[in-house]
C-alpha positions in Angstrom: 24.7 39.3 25.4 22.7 39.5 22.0 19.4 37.9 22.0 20.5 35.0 19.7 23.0 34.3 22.3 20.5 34.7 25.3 17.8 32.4 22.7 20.5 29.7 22.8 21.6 29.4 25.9 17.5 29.4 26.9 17.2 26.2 24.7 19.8 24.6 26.3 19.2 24.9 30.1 15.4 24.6 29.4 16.2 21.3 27.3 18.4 20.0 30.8 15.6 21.3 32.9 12.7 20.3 31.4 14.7 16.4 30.7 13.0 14.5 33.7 9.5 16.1 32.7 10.0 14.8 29.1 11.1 11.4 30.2 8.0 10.5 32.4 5.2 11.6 30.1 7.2 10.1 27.6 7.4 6.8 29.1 4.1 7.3 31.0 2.7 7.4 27.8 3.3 4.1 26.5 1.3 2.4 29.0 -1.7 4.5 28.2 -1.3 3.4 24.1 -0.4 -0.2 24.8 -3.0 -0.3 27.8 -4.6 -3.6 26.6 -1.5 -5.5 26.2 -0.6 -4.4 30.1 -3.7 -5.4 31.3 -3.2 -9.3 29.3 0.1 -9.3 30.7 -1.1 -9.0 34.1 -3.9 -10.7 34.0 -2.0 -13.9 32.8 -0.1 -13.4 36.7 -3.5 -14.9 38.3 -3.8 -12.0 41.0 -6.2 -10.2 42.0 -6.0 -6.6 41.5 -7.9 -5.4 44.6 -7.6 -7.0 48.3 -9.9 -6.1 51.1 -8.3 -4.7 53.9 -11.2 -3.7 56.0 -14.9 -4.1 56.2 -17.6 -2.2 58.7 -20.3 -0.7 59.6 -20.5 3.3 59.1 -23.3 5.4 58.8 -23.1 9.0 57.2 -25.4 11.2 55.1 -25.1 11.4 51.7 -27.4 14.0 49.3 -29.7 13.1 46.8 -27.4 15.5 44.3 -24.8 17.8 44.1 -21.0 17.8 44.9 -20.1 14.8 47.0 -16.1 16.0 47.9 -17.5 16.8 51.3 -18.6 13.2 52.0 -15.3 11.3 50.7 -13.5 14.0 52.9 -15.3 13.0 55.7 -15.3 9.4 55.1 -11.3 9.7 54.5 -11.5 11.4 57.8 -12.8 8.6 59.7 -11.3 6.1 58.4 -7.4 7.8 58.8 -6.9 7.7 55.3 -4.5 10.5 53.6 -4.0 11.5 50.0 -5.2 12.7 46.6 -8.9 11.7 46.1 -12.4 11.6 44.0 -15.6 10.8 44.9 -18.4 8.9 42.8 -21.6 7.9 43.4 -22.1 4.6 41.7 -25.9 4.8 40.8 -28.4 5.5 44.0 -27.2 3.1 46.6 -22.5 3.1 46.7 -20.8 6.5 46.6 -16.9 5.3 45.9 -14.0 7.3 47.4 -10.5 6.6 45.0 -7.5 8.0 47.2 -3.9 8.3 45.2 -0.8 8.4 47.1 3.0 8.2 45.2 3.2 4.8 45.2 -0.5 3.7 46.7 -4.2 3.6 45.5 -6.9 2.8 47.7 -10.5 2.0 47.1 -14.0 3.3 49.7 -17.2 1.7 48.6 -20.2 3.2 51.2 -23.4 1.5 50.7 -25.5 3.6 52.2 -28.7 1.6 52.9 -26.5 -1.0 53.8 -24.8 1.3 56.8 -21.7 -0.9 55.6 -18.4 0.7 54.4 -15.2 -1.2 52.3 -11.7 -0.4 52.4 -9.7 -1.9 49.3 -5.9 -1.6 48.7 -5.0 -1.7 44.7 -1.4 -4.1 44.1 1.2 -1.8 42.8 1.8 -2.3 39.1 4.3 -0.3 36.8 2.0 0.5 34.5 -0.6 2.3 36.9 2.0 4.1 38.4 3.6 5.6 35.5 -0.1 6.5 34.1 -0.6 8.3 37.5 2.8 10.2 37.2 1.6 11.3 34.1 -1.6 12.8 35.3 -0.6 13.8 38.6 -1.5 17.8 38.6 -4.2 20.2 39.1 -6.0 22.4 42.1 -8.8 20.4 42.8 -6.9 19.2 46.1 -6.0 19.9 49.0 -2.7 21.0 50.7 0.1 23.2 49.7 2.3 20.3 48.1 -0.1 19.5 45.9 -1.3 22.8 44.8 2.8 23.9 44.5 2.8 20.6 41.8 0.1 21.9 40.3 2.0 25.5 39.8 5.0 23.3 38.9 3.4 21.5 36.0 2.0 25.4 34.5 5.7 26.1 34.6 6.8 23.1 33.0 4.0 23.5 30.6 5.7 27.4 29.9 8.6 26.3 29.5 8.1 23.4 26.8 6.3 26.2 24.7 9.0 28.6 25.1 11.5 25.5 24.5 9.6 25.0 21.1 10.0 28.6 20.5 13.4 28.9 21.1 13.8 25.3 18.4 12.6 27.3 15.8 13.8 30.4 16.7 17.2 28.7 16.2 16.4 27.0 13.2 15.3 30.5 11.2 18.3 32.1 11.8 20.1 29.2 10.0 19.4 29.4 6.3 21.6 26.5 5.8 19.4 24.2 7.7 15.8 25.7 6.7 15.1 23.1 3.9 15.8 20.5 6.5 13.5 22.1 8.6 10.7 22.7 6.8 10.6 18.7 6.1 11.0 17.6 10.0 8.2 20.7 10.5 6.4 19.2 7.8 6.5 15.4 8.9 5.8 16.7 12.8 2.8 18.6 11.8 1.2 16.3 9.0 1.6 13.1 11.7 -0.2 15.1 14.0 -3.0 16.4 11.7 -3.8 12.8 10.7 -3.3 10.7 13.6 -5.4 13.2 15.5 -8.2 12.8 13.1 -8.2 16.1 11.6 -8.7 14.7 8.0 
């Protein structure tokens, strides 16, 4: 097998494999540009976007500064809530803990002088879960599932470069299709450069 051969071949099981990756943060993406007309759209529904599913008393200490992961663990812990999550402090008083599941999004407000701890459940909407598909990923969390998605999303990430690589790879060795290519090339890049704000 020549390398052209092997270059081909790459393009086109890497262009199948890489498909569903392309299709979400492609269509993930149009909520996050039209994100104003979603929220209208839903708005006009009447419904709230938050219900309260449980309100308390809890005490627990929270530092004056530093990294507050250890107290939204520990508040998730007591509660028996699972999943991705951040914690916030929202000036000196409410530390918020957001907690992502697939298809789920809950919302911990503490108030700490209060003693007094809210649980609120987010209404599934389209639009927030394709914007969470999209930037589902990283280390920052815990578990093996979700560290082995954030390996899976440097691999995907690999293999869309080397995809691009192989295009134009491809392309080159066509001499028939270069002027063709150096207009789509052209087009591709000058979009970028000015819709990116390079000029």
């Amino acid at each position: 097998m020549t390398f052209l051969h092997f270059n081909r071949r790459a393009h086109l099981y890497l262009g199948l494999g890489l498909l569903p990756w392309f299709l979400v943060y492609g269509v993930s993406s149009i909520p996050f540009a039209h994100s104003q007309y979603f929220e209208e759209l839903d708005k006009a529904k009447g419904l709230p976007l938050w219900k309260l599913r449980e309100e308390r008393k809890y005490r627990i200490a929270v530092p004056a500064e530093g990294d507050l992961r250890p107290v939204g663990a520990r508040i998730m812990k007591d509660l028996g809530l699972e999943g991705s999550f951040g914690t916030y402090r929202q000036g000196e008083r409410q530390v918020n803990v957001y907690i992502h599941t697939f298809l789920k999004s809950t919302q911990v407000k503490y108030f700490v002088e209060e003693g007094r701890v809210t649980v609120e459940e987010r209404r599934f909407r389209w639009d927030h879960f394709l914007t969470g598909m999209h930037a589902r990923g990283g280390f920052e969390q815990d578990g093996w599932l979700t560290k082995a998605g954030g390996v899976a999303v440097d691999m995907v990430v690999v293999g869309m470069v080397w995809w691009v690589v192989s295009g134009l790879i491809m392309w080159w060795k066509l001499p028939g299709k270069r002027r063709w290519g150096w207009v789509a090339l052209g087009v591709g890049v000058g979009s970028w450069v000015v819709f990116m704000g390079w000029l």
